[in-house]
C-alpha positions as a Markdown table, in Angstrom:
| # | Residue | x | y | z |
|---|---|---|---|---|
| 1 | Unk | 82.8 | 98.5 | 102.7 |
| 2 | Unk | 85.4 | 95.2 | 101.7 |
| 3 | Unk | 84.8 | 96.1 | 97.8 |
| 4 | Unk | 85.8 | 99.9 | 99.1 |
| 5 | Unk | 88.4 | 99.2 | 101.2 |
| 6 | Unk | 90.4 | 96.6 | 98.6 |
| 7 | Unk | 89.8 | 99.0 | 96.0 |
| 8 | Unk | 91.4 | 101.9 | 98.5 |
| 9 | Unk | 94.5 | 100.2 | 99.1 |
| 10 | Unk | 94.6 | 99.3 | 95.4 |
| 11 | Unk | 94.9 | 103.0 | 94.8 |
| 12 | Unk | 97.2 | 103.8 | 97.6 |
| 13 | Unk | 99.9 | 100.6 | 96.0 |
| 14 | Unk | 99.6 | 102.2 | 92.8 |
| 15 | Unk | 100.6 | 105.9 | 94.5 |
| 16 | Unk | 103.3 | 104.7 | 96.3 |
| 17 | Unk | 104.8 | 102.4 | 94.1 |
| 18 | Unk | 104.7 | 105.8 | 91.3 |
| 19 | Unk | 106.6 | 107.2 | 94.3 |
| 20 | Unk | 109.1 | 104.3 | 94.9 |
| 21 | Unk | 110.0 | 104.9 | 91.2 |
| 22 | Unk | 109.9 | 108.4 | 91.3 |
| 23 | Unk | 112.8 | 108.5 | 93.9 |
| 24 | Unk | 114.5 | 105.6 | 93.0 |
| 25 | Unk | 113.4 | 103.3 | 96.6 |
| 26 | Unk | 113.3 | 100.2 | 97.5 |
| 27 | Unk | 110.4 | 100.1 | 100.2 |
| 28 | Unk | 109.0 | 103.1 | 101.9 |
| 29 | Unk | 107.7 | 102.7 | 106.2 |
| 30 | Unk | 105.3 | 104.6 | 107.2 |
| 31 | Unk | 105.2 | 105.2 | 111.3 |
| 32 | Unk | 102.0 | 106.0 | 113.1 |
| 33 | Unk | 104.6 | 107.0 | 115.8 |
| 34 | Unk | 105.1 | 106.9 | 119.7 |
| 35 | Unk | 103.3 | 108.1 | 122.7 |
| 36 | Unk | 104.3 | 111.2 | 124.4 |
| 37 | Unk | 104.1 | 112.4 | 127.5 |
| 38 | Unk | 103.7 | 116.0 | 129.5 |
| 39 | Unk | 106.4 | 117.3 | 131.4 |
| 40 | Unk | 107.8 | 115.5 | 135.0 |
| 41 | Unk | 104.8 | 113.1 | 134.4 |
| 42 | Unk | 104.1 | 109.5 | 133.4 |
| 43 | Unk | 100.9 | 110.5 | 131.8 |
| 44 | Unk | 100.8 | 110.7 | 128.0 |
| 45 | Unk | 99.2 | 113.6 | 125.5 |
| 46 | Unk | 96.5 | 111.9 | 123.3 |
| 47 | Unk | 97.7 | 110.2 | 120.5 |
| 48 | Unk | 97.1 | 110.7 | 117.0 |
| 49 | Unk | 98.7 | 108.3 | 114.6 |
| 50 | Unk | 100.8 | 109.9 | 111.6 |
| 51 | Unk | 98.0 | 110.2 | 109.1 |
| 52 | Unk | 100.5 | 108.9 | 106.2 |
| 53 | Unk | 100.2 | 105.3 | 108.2 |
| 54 | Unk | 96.8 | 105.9 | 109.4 |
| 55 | Unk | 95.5 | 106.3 | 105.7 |
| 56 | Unk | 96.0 | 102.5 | 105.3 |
| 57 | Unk | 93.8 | 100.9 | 107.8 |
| 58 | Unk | 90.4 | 100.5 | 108.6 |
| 59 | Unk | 90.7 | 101.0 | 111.8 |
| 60 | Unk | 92.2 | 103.9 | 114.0 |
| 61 | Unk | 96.1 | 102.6 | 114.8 |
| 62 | Unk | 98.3 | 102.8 | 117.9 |
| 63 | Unk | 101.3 | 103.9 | 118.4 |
| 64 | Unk | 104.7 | 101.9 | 117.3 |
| 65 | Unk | 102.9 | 100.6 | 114.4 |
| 66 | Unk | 104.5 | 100.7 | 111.1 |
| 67 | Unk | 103.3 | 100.1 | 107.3 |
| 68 | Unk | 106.3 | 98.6 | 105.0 |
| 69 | Unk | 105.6 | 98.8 | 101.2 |
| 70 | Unk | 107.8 | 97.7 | 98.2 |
| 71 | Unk | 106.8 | 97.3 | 94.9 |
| 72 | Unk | 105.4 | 94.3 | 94.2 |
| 73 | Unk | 104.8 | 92.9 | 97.8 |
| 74 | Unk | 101.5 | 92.7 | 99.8 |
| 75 | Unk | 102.0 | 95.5 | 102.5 |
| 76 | Unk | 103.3 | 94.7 | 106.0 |
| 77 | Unk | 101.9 | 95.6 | 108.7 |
| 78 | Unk | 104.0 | 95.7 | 112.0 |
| 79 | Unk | 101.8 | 95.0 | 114.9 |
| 80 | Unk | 103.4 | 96.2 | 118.4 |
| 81 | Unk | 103.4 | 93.2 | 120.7 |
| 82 | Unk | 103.7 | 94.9 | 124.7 |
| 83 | Unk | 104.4 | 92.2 | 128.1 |
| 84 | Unk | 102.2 | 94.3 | 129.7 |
| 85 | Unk | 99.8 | 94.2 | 132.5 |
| 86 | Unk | 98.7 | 98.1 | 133.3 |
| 87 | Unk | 97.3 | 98.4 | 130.1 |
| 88 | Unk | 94.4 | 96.8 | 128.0 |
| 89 | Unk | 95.3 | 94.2 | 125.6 |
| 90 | Unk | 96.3 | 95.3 | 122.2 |
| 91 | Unk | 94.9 | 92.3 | 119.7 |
| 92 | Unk | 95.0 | 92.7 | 115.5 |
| 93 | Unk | 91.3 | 93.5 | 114.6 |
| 94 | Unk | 89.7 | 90.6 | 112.8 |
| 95 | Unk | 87.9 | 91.1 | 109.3 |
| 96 | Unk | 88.8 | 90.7 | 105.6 |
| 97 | Unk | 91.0 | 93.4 | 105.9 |
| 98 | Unk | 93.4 | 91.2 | 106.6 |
| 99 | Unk | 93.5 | 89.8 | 103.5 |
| 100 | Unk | 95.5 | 92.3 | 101.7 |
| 101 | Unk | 98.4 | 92.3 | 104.4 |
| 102 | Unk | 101.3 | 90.3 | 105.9 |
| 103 | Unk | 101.2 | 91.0 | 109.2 |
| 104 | Unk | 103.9 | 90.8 | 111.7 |
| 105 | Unk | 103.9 | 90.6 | 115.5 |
| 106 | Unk | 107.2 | 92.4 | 116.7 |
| 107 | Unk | 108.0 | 93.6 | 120.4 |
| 108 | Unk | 109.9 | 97.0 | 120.9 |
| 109 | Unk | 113.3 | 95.9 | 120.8 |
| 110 | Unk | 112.5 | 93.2 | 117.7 |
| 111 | Unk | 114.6 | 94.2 | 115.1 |
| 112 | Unk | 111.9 | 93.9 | 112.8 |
| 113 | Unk | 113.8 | 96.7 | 110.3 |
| 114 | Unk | 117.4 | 94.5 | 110.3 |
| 115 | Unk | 115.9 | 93.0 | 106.3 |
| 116 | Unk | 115.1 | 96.4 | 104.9 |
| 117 | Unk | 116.0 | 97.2 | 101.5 |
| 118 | Unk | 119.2 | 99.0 | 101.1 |
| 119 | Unk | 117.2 | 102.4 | 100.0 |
| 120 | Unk | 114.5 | 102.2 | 101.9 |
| 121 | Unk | 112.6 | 106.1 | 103.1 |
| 122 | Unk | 111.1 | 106.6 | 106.1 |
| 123 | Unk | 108.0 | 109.0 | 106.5 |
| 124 | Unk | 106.6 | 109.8 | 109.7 |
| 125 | Unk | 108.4 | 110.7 | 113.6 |
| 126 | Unk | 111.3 | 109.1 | 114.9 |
| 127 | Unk | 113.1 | 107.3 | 111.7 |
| 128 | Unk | 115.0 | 104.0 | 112.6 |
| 129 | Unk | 118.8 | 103.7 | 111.5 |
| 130 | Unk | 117.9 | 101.4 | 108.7 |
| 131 | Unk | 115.9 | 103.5 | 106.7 |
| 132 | Unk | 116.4 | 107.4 | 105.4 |
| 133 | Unk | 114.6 | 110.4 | 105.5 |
| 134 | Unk | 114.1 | 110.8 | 101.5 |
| 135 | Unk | 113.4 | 115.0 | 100.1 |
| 136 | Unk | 110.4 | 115.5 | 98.8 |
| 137 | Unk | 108.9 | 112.2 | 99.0 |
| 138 | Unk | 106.2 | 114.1 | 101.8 |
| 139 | Unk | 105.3 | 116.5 | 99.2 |
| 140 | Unk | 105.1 | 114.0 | 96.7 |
| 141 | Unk | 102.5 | 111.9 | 98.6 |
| 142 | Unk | 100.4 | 114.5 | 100.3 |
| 143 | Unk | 100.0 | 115.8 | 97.3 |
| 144 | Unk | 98.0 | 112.8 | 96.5 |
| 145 | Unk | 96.2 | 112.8 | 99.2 |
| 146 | Unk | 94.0 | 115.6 | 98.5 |
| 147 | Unk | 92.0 | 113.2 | 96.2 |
| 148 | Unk | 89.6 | 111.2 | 98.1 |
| 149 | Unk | 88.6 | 107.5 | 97.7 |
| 150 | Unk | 85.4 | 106.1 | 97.8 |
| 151 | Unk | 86.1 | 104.5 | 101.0 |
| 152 | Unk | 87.4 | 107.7 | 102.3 |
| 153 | Unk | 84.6 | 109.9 | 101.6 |
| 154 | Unk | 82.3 | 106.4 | 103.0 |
| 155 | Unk | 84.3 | 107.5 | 106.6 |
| 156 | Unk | 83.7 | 110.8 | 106.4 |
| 157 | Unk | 80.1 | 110.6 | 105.5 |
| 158 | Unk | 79.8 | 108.2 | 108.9 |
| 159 | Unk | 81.9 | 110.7 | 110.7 |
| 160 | Unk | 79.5 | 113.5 | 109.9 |
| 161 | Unk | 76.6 | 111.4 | 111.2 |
| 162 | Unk | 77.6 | 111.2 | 114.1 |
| 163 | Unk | 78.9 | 114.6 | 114.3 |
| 164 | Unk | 75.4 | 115.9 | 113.3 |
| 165 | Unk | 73.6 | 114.0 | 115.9 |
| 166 | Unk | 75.7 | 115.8 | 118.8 |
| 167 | Unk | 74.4 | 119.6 | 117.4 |
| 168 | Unk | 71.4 | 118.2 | 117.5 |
| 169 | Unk | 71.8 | 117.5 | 120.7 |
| 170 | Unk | 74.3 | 120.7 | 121.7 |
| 171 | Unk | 70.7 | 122.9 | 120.1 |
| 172 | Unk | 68.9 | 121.4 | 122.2 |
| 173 | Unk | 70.6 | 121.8 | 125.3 |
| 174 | Unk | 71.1 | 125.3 | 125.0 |
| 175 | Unk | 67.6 | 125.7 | 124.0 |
| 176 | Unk | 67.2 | 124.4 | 127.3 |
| 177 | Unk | 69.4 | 126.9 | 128.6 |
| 178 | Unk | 72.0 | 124.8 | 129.8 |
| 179 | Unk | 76.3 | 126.1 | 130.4 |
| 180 | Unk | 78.6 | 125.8 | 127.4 |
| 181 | Unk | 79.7 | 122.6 | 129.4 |
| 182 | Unk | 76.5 | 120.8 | 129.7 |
| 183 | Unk | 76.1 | 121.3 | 126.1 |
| 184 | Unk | 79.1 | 120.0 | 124.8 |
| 185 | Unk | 78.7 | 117.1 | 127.2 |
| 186 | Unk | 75.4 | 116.4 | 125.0 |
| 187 | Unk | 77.3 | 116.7 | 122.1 |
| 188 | Unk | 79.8 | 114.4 | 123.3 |
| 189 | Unk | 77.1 | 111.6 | 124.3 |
| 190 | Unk | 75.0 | 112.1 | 121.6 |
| 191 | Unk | 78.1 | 111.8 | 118.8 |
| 192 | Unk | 79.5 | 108.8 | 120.8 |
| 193 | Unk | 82.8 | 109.8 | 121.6 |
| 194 | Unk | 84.9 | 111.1 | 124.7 |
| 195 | Unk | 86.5 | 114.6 | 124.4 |
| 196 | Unk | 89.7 | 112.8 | 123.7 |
| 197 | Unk | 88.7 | 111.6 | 120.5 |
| 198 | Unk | 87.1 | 114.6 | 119.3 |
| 199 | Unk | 89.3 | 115.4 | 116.0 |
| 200 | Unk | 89.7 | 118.6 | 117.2 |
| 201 | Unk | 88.2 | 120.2 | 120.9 |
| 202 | Unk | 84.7 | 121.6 | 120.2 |
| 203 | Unk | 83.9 | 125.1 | 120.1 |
| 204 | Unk | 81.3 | 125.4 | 122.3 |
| 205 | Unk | 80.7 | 129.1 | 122.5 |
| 206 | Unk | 77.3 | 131.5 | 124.0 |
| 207 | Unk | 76.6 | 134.8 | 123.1 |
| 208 | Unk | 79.8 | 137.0 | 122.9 |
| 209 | Unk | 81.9 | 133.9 | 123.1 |
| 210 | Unk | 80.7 | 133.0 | 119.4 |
| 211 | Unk | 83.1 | 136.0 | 118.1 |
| 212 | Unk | 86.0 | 134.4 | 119.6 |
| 213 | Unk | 87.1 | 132.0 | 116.4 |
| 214 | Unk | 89.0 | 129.4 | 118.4 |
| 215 | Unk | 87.2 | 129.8 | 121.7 |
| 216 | Unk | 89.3 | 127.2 | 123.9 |
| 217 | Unk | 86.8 | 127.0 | 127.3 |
| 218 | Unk | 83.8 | 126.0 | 128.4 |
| 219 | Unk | 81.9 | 127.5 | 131.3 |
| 220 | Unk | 80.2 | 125.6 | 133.7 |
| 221 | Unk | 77.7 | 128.4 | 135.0 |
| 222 | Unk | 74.4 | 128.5 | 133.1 |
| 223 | Unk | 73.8 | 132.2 | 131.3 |
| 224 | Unk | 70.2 | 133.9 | 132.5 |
| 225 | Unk | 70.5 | 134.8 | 128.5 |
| 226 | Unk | 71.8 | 133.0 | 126.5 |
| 227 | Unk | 70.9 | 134.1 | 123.0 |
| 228 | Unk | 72.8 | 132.6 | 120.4 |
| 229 | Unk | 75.3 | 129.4 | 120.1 |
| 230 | Unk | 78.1 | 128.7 | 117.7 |
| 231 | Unk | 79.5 | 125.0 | 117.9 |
| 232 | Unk | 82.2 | 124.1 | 116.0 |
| 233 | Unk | 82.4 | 120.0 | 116.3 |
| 234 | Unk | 83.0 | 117.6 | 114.8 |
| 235 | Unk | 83.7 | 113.3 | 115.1 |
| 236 | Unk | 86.4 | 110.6 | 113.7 |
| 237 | Unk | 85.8 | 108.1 | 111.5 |
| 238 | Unk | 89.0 | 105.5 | 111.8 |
| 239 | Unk | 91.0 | 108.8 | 111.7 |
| 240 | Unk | 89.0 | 110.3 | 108.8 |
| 241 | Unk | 87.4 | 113.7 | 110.5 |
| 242 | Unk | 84.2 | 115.8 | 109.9 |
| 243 | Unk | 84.5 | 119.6 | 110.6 |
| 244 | Unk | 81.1 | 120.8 | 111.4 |
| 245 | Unk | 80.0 | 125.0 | 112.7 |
| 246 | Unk | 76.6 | 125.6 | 113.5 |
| 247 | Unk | 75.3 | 129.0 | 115.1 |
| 248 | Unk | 71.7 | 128.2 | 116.7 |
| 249 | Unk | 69.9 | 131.1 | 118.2 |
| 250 | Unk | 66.9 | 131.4 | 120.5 |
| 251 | Unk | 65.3 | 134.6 | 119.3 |
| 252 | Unk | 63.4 | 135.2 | 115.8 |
| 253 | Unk | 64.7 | 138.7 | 115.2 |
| 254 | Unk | 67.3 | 140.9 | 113.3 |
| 255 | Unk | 70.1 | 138.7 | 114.0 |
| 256 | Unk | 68.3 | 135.6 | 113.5 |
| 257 | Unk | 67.5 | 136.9 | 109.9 |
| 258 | Unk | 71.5 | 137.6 | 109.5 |
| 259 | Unk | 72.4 | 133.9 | 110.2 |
| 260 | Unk | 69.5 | 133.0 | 108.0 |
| 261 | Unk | 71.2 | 135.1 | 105.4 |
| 262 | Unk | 74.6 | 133.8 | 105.7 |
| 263 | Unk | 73.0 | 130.3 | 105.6 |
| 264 | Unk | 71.4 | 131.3 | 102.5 |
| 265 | Unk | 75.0 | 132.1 | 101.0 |
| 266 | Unk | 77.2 | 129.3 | 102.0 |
| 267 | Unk | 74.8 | 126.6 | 100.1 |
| 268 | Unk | 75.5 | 128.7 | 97.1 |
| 269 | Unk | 79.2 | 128.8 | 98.0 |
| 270 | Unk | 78.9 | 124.8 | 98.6 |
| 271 | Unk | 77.1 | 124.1 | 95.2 |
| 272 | Unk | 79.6 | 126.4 | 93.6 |
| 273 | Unk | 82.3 | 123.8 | 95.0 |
| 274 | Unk | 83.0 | 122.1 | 91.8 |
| 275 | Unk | 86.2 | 120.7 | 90.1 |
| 276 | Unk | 88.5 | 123.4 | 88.2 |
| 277 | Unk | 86.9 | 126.0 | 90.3 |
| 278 | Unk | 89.9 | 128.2 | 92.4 |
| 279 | Unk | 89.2 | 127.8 | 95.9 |
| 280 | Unk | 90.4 | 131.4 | 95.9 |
| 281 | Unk | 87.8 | 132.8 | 93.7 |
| 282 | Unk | 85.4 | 131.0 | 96.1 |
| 283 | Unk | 87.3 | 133.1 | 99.1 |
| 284 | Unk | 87.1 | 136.3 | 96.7 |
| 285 | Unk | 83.1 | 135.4 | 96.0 |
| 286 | Unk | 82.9 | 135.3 | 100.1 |
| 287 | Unk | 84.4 | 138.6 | 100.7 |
| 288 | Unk | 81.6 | 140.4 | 98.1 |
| 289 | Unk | 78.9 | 138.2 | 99.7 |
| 290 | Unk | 80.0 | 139.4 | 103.2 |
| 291 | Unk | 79.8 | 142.7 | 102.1 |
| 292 | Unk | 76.1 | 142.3 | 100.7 |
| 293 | Unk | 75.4 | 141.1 | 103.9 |
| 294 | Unk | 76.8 | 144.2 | 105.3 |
| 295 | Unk | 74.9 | 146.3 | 103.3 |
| 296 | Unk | 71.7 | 145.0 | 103.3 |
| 297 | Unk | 71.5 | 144.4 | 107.2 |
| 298 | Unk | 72.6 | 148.5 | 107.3 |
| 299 | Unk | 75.5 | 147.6 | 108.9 |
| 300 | Unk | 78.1 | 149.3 | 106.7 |
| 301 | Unk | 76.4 | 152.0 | 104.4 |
| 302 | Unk | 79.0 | 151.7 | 101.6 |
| 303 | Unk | 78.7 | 150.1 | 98.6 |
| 304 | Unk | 80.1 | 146.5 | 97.9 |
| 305 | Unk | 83.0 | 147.8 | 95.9 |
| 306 | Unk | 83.4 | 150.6 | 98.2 |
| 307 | Unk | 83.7 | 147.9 | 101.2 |
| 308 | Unk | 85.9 | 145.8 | 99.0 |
| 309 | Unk | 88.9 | 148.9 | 98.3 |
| 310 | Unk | 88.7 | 149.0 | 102.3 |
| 311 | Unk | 89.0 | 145.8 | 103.4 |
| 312 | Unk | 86.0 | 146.3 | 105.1 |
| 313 | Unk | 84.3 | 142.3 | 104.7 |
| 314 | Unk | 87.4 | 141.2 | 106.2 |
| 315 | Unk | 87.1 | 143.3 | 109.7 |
| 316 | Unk | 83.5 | 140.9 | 110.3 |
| 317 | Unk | 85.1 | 138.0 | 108.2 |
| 318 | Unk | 88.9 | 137.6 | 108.8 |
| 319 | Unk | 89.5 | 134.0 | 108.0 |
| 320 | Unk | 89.4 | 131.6 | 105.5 |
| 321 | Unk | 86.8 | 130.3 | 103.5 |
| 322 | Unk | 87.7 | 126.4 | 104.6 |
| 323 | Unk | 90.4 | 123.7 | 104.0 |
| 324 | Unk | 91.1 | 120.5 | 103.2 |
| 325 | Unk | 89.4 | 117.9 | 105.2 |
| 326 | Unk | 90.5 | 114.1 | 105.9 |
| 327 | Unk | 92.8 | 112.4 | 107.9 |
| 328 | Unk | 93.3 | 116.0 | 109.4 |
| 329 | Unk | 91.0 | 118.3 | 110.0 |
| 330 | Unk | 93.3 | 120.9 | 108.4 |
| 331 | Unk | 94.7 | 118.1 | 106.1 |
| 332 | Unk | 98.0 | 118.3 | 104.3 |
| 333 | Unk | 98.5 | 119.7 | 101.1 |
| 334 | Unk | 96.5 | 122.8 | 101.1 |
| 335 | Unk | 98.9 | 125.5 | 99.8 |
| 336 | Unk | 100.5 | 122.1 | 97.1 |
| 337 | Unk | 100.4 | 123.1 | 93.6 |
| 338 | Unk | 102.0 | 120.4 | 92.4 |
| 339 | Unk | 103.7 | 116.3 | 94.0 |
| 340 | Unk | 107.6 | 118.2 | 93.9 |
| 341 | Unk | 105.9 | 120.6 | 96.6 |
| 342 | Unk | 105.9 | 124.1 | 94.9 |
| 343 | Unk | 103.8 | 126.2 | 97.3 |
| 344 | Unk | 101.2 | 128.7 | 96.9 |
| 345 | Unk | 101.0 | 130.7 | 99.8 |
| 346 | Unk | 97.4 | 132.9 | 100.2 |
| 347 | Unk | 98.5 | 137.1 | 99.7 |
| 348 | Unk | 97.7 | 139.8 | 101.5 |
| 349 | Unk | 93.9 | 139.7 | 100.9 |
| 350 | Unk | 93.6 | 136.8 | 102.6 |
| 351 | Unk | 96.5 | 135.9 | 104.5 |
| 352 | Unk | 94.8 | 133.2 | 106.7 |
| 353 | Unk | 93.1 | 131.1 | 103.7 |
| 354 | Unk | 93.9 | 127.4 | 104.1 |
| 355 | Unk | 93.6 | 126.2 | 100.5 |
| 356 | Unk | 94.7 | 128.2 | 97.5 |
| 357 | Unk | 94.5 | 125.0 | 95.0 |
| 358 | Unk | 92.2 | 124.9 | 92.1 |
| 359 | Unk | 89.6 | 121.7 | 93.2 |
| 360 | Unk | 89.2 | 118.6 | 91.8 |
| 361 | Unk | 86.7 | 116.2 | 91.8 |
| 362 | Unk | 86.8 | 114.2 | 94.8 |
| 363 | Unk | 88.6 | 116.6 | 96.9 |
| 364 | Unk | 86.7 | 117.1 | 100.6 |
| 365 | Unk | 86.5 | 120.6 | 101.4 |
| 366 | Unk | 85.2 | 122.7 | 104.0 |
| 367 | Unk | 83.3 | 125.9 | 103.2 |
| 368 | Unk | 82.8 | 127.9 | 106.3 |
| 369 | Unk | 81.6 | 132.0 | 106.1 |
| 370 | Unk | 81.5 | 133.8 | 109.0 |
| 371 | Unk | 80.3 | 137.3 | 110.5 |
| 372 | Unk | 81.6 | 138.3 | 113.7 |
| 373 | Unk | 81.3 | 141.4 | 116.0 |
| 374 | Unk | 84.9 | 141.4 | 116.9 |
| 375 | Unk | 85.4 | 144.1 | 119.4 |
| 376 | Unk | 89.4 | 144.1 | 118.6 |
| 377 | Unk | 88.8 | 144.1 | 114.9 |
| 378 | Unk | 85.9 | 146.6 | 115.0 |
| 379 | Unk | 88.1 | 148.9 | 117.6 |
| 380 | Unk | 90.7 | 149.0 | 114.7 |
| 381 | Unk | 88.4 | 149.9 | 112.2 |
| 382 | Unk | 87.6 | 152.9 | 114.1 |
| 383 | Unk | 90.8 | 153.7 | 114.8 |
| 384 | Unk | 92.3 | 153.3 | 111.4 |
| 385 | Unk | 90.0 | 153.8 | 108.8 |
| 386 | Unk | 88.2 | 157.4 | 108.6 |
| 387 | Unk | 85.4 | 156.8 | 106.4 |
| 388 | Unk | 84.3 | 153.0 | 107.0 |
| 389 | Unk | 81.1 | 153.9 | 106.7 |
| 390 | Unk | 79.7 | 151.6 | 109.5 |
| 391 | Unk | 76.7 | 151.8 | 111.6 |
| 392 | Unk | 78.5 | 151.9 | 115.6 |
| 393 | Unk | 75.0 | 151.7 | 117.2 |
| 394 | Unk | 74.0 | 149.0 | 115.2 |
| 395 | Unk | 77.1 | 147.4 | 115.9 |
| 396 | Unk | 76.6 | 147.7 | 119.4 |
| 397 | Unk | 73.4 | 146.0 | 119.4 |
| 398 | Unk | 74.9 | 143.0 | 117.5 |
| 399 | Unk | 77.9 | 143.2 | 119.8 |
| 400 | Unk | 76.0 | 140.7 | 122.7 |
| 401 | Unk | 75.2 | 138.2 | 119.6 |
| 402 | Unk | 78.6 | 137.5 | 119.4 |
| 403 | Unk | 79.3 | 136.1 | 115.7 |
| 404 | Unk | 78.0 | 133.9 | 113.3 |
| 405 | Unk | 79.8 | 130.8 | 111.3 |
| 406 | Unk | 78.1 | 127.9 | 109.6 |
| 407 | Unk | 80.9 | 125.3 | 108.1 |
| 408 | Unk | 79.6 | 122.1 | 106.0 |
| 409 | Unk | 81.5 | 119.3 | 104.6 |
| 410 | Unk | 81.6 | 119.1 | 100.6 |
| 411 | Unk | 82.4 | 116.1 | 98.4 |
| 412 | Unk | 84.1 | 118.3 | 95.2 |
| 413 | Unk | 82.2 | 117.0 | 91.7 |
| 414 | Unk | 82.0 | 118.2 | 87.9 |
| 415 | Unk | 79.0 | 119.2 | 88.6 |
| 416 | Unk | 76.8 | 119.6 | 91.6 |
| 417 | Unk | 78.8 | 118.8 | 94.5 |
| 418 | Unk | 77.8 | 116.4 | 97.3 |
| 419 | Unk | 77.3 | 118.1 | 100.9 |
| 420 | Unk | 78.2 | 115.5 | 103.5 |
| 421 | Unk | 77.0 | 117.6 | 106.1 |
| 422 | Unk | 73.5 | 119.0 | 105.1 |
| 423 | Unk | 72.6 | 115.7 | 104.0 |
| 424 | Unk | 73.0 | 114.1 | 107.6 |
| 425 | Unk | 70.6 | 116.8 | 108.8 |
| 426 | Unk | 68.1 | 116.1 | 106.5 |
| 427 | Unk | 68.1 | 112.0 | 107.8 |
């Protein structure tokens, strides 16, 4: 992990120092940022460093903790140094890290910043007086960022081990019948981290809860049948995130053979996840492979191009294929077409897809199908369309499944890529 790390910084001096002349900059700070807190309270929201700042260290950062570069220079590290006695102590983490910084200890009202370079950019909330806020130099970099380094993807393939051990655990639990609750509390002990640090709150959702995309609770009563779970979890790695979906069931019968369909065609998706492939074509291959399903499972009589004209995939499957993955979940860059920030924005046929970029090798993407029995969407349908050509009964009997979505993690590579996620359920 040293060799990875020095070798990770070594590409992020080179990127930044292209930016510095790029721009015409002295030194660029980067700010994790400050704590916030809720309304009429003294209690602060989580805290999730900038990821520009975060990208740096081995290690997940605070808040008020700042990364100086200029060209030529070791980076600098400002370490926040707090008199204070409600809170644990905050010490620099040891290790050879530490040999590619200067690191400086600098209370809150140190004027750490007074020796700046005259043009010096800031990037990240709250810029100090000294430095500017500098157009386009966040496109320019998140651009970048896209591109994983070794060290990077090493994170992300610890962060989906531990994720995978909590679904292992979540299956088991609701095997066992247990609430939505009890199950993501054996996630959570299993993947070795507190709700807080989840990089996004689990879906944790039974039976007609699975259709719900972004299902926010978690029930504490135990369902007398509870046929099918969808989790949606995943765990941090010094900021770097895994994104994992699952959908478990507890039957061996016509729905169970649709999951193990749709399982069947996101591998395919994920091996086709290679670079100078259009992550929209992907979407596009998606849409006709939802509509196989469709067909095949005699849920929608019409044919695949008939389904296609009507926009019928898109009433079962309404999202995106996936996104970016990194130092966020949904991480920057996603609609980028180029480092001055020309956008890409997805059209009409799929107006929610996260990624329009053609990949490139190194690139971590999630690919993430789904088939849901949407009552709102399905209502519409009916409403809207006269000949959609759907089976209503069979619907109906799907309708108490809920919804389907399995999401991996892929490494993008000229040629067969690398699937973070199925490899840490095959350990």
């Amino acid at each position: 992990m040293t060799t990875l790390y020095q070798q990770h910084v070594d590409v992020l001096i080179h990127r930044y120092e292209d930016a510095m002349a790029h721009f015409g900059l002295d030194a660029i700070v980067l700010a994790s940022g400050e704590k916030s807190y809720y309304f009429q309270d003294d209690h602060t929201h989580p805290f999730h460093a900038y990821s520009g700042a975060q990208q740096w260290l081995p290690f997940t950062l605070g808040a008020e903790t700042y990364v100086v570069l200029q060209t030529g220079k070791q980076p600098t590290l400002v370490w926040p140094v707090r008199d204070d006695f409600w809170h644990a102590p905050n010490p620099v983490p040891g290790g050879d890290w530490q040999k590619n910084w200067s690191i400086i200890p600098a209370k809150k009202n140190d004027a750490w910043f007074s020796n700046l370079p005259k043009h010096t950019a800031w990037l990240g909330p709250q810029p100090i007086t000294a430095a500017v806020v500098c157009d386009g130099l966040k496109a320019y970099v998140d651009f970048a960022k896209a591109v994983k380094t070794d060290f990077e993807i090493q994170a992300m393939r610890r962060a989906s081990d531990r994720a995978v051990a909590g679904h292992v655990a979540a299956k088991d639990a609701f095997l066992a019948g247990m609430s939505e609750l009890e199950i993501h509390l054996a996630f959570l002990k299993a993947s070795q981290q507190t709700a807080a640090q989840e990089p996004y709150p689990g879906i944790v959702g039974l039976n007609e809860h699975s259709a719900v995309l972004h299902y926010e609770h978690k029930s504490i009563e135990q369902m007398e049948n509870s046929r099918t779970l969808l989790i949606d979890a995943g765990a941090s790695e010094h900021g770097y995130a895994s994104d994992i979906t699952r959908t478990f069931v507890r039957h061996d019968d016509d729905f169970s053979a649709l999951v193990n369909d749709l399982d069947t065609m996101e591998q395919k998706l994920c091996r086709s996840a290679m670079s100078g492939v259009s992550f929209r074509d992907l979407h596009q291959d998606t849409l006709v492979g939802i509509a196989t399903l469709l067909h095949e499972h005699k849920i929608c009589a019409l044919s695949v191009e008939e389904q296609l004209t009507k926009r019928i995939p898109q009433v079962f499957f309404p999202h995106g294929l996936g996104h970016l993955l990194g130092l966020q979940v949904h991480d920057v860059g996603g609609h980028q077409i180029d480092s001055a920030g020309t956008l890409s924005k997805p059209d009409e046929s799929a107006p929610f897809l996260r990624l329009t970029r053609t990949l490139e090798k190194n690139m971590v993407v999630t690919i993430e199908p789904g088939l849901y029995f949407i009552p709102m969407l399905i209502e519409k349908m009916q409403a809207e369309m006269v000949n959609h050509g759907c089976d209503m009964a069979r619907i109906q009997h799907f309708m108490p499944y809920g919804g389907i979505r399995i999401e991996d993690n892929v490494v993008v590579k000229d040629d067969l890529p690398k699937n973070l996620t199925r490899t840490a359920f095959s350990h």
